[in-house]
C-alpha positions in Angstrom: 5.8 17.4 7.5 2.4 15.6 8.4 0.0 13.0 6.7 -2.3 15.2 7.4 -0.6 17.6 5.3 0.5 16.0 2.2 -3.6 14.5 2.2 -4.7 17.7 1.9 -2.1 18.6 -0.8 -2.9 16.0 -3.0 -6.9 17.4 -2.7 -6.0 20.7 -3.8 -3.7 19.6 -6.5 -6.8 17.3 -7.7 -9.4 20.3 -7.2 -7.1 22.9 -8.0 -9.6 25.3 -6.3 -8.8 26.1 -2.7 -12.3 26.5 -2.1 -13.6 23.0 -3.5 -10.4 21.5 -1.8 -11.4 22.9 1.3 -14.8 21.5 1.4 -13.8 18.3 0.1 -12.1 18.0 3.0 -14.7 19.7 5.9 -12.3 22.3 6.7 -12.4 26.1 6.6 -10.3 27.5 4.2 -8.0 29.5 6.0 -7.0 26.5 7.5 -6.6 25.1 4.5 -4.3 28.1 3.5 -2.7 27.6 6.2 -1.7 23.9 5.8 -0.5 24.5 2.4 1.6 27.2 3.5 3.4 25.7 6.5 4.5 23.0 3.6 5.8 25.6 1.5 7.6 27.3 4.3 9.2 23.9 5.3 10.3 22.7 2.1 11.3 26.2 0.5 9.3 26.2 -2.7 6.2 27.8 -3.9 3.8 24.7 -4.9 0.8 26.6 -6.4 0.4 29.4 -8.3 -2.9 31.1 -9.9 -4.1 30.6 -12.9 -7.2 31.8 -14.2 -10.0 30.9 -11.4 -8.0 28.3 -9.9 -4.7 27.6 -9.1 -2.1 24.8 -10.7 0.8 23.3 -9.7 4.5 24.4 -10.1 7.2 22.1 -11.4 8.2 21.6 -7.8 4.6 20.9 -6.9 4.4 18.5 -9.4 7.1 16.9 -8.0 5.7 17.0 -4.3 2.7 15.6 -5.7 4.5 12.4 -7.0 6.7 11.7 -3.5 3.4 12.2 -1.5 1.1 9.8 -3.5 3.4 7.4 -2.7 3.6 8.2 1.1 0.0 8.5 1.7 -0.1 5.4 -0.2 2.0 3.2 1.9 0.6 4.7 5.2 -2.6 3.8 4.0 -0.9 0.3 3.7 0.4 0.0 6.6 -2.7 0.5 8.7 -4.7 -1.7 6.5 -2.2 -4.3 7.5 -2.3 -4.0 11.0 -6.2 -3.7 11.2 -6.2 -7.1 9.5 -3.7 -8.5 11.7 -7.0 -9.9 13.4 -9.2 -10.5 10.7 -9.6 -13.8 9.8 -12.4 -13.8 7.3 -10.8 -10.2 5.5 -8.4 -8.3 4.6 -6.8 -6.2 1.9 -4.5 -7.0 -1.2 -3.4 -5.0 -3.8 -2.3 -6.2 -7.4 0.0 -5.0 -10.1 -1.4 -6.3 -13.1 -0.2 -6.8 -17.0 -2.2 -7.6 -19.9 -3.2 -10.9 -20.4 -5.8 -13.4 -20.7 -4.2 -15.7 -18.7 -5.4 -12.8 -15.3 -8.7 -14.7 -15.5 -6.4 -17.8 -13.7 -5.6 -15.3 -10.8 -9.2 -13.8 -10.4 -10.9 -17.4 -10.0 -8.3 -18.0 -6.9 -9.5 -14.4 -5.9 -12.9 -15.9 -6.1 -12.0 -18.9 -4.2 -10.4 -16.9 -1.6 -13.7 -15.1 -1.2 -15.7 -18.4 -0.4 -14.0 -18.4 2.7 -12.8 -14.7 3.7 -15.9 -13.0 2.9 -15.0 -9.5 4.1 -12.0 -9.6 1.4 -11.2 -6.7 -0.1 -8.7 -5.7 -3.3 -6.9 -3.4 -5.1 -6.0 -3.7 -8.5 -3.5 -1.6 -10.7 -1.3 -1.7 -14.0 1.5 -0.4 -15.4 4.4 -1.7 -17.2 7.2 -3.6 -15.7 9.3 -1.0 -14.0 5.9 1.0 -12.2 4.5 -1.9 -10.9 7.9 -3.4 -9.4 8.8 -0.2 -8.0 5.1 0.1 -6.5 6.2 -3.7 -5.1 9.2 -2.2 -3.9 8.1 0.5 -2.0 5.7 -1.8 0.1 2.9 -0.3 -1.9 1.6 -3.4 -3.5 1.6 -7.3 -2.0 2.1 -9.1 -5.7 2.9 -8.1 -9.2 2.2 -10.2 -12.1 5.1 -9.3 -14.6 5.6 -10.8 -18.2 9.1 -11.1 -17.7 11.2 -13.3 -15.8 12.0 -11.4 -12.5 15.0 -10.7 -10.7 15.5 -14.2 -8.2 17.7 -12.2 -5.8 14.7 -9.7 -5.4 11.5 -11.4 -6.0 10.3 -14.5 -5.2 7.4 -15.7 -8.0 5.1 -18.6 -9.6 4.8 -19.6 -13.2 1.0 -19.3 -14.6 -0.4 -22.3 -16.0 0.4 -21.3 -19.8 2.0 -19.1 -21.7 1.3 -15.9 -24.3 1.3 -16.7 -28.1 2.3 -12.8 -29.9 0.9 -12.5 -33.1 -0.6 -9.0 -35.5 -4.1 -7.9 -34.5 -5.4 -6.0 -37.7 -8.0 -4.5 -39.3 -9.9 -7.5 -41.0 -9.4 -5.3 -44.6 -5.8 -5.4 -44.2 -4.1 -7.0 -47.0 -1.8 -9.1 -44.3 -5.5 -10.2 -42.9 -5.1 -13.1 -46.1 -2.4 -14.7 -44.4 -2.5 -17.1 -41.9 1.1 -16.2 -40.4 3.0 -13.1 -40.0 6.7 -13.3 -40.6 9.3 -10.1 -40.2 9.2 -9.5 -43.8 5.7 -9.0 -44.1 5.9 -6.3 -41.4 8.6 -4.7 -43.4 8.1 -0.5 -43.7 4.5 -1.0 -42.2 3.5 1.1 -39.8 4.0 -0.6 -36.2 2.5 -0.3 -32.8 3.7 -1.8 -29.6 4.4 -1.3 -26.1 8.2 0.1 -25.2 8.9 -3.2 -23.1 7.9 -5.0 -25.6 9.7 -3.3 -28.6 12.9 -3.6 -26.5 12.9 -7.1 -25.0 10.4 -9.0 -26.9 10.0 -8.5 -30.6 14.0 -8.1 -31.1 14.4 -11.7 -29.9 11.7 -12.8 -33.0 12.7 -10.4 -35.6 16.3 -10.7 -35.0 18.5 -9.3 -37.6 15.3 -8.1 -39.8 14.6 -5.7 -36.2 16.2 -2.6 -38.6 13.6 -3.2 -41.1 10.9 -2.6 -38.3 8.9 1.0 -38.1 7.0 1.4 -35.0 4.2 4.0 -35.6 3.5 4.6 -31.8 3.8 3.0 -28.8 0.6 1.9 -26.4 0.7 0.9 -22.8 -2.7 -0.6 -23.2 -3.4 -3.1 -26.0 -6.9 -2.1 -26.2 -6.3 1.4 -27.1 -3.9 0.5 -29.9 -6.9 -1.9 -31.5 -8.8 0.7 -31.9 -6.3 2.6 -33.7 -5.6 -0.7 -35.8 -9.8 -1.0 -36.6 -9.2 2.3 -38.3 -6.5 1.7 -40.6 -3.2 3.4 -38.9 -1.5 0.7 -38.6 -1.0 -3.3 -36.7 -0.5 -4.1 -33.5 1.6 -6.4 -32.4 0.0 -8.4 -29.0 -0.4 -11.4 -26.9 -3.3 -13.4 -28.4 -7.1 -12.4 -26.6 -6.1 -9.1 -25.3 -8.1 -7.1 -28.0 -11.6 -8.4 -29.0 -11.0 -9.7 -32.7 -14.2 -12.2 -32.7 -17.0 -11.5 -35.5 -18.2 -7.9 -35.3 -14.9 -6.4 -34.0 -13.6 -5.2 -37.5 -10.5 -7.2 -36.5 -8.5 -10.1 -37.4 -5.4 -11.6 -35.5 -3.0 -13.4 -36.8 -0.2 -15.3 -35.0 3.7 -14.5 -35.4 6.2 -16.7 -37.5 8.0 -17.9 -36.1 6.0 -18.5 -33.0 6.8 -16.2 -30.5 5.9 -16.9 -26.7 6.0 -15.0 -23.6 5.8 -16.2 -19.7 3.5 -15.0 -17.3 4.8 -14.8 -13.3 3.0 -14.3 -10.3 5.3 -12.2 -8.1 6.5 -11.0 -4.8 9.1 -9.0 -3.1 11.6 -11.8 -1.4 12.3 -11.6 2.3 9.3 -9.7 3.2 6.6 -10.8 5.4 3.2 -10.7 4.0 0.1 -10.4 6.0 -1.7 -13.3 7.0 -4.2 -12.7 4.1 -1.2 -12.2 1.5 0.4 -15.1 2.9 -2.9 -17.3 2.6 -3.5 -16.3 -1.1 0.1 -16.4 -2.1 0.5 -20.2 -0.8 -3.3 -20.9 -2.5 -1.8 -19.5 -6.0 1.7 -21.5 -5.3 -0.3 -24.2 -5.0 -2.9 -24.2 -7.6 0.0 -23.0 -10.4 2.0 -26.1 -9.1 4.6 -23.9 -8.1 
């Protein structure tokens, strides 16, 4: 099995047109056909099948498709690494990112980083905790910033400089809207939304026993999206302070948790690994300026 290969797999699951895939990638398409099918042959499974006029993936495409992201994702890495290997004034970093206001600390070291490495480049990604570790894990991404405490046998990490208040963001007609608190009785039977890291780790440990009493409506892996949802009346979002616009305007109120509930932001990396001189520049500029 070749790069070469899985590349052009992953453009004709994209396209899911032979014909597009094939001149997306500047080849003819019998030798496109023929790439696909020496994949096929080697691995024992049919990965498209027609549909209409295109094709689509089979489950066992689908799951070829997930395996070679990855791959083509770390060989990508890899040779960015070693073309920076030489770069003094460049390179490439990639970030797993949560939610959070407190990112903006990280992007001003990005911007200070630029000042002097001009041809620096990044990547930047989010997910919850589990994708962007594994993503970490796999040698995929260079740091993670995770709103959990991580593993200290796996990870090394910094603190950032302070930490996430939760509270209710709401639609500013919401009866709860009066109050300038919101305790786990006035959340009692309403109809909830919250991430599922979140809803397992983080609210349990405020609510505590009154956790039973909870109903959560939907779950949201972007904050943003279940505002909106909020704005129109479906329910309240429970959220770090700042992540959803609730200024004047917005249709939205926030109000903070009671009793207060805080969460840690950590700048983190995979222990034991060697990071590229780039990595290894910004990650000792963040331990510094974090005091960590």
């Amino acid at each position: 099995m070749e790069l070469r290969e899985l590349r052009s797999f992953l453009v004709v699951a994209e396209e899911e047109n032979m014909t597009r895939a094939a001149e997306k990638l500047h080849l003819t398409q019998p030798t496109l056909s023929k790439q696909i099918k020496a994949l096929e042959t080697e691995l024992g499974q049919k990965l498209f099948v027609r549909q209409g006029f295109g094709i689509a993936l089979t489950e066992e495409g689908r799951l070829l498709r997930e395996r070679a992201e990855g791959l083509v994702a770390m060989a990508d890495k890899v040779k960015e690494e070693f073309t920076a290997l030489d770069n003094i004034t460049g390179g490439v970093l990639h970030f797993g990112l949560a939610e959070s206001f407190q990112i903006k600390y990280l992007a001003r070291e990005i911007a200070r980083l630029r000042e002097s490495c001009p041809h620096l480049t990044y990547h930047v990604d989010s997910g919850t905790t589990r994708q962007v570790l594994d993503k970490l894990d796999a040698g995929i991404m260079d740091f993670v910033v995770l709103a959990e405490l991580p593993d200290r046998t796996r990870y090394e990490f910094v603190k950032f400089p302070d930490h996430e208040r939760w509270g209710v963001v709401m639609a500013k007609s919401a009866p709860l809207a009066k109050q300038k608190v919101v305790t786990p009785a006035d959340l009692k039977g309403l109809p909830l939304f919250c991430s599922d890291q979140s809803w397992a780790h983080d609210i349990p440990r405020w609510a505590g026993r009154a956790m039973s009493g909870l109903t959560r409506e939907a779950s949201f892996g972007l904050a943003y999206n279940g505002a909106v949802f909020a704005r129109e009346g479906l329910g309240y979002l429970l959220a770090f302070d700042n992540i959803a616009n609730t200024g004047p305007g917005s249709g939205l109120v926030f109000r903070p948790l009671e009793p207060p509930l805080h969460t840690d932001l950590y700048f983190t990396w995979k222990r034991g690994r060697p990071l590229t001189p780039i990595a290894e520049r910004f990650c000792r500029q963040v331990r510094e300026a974090f005091g960590g």
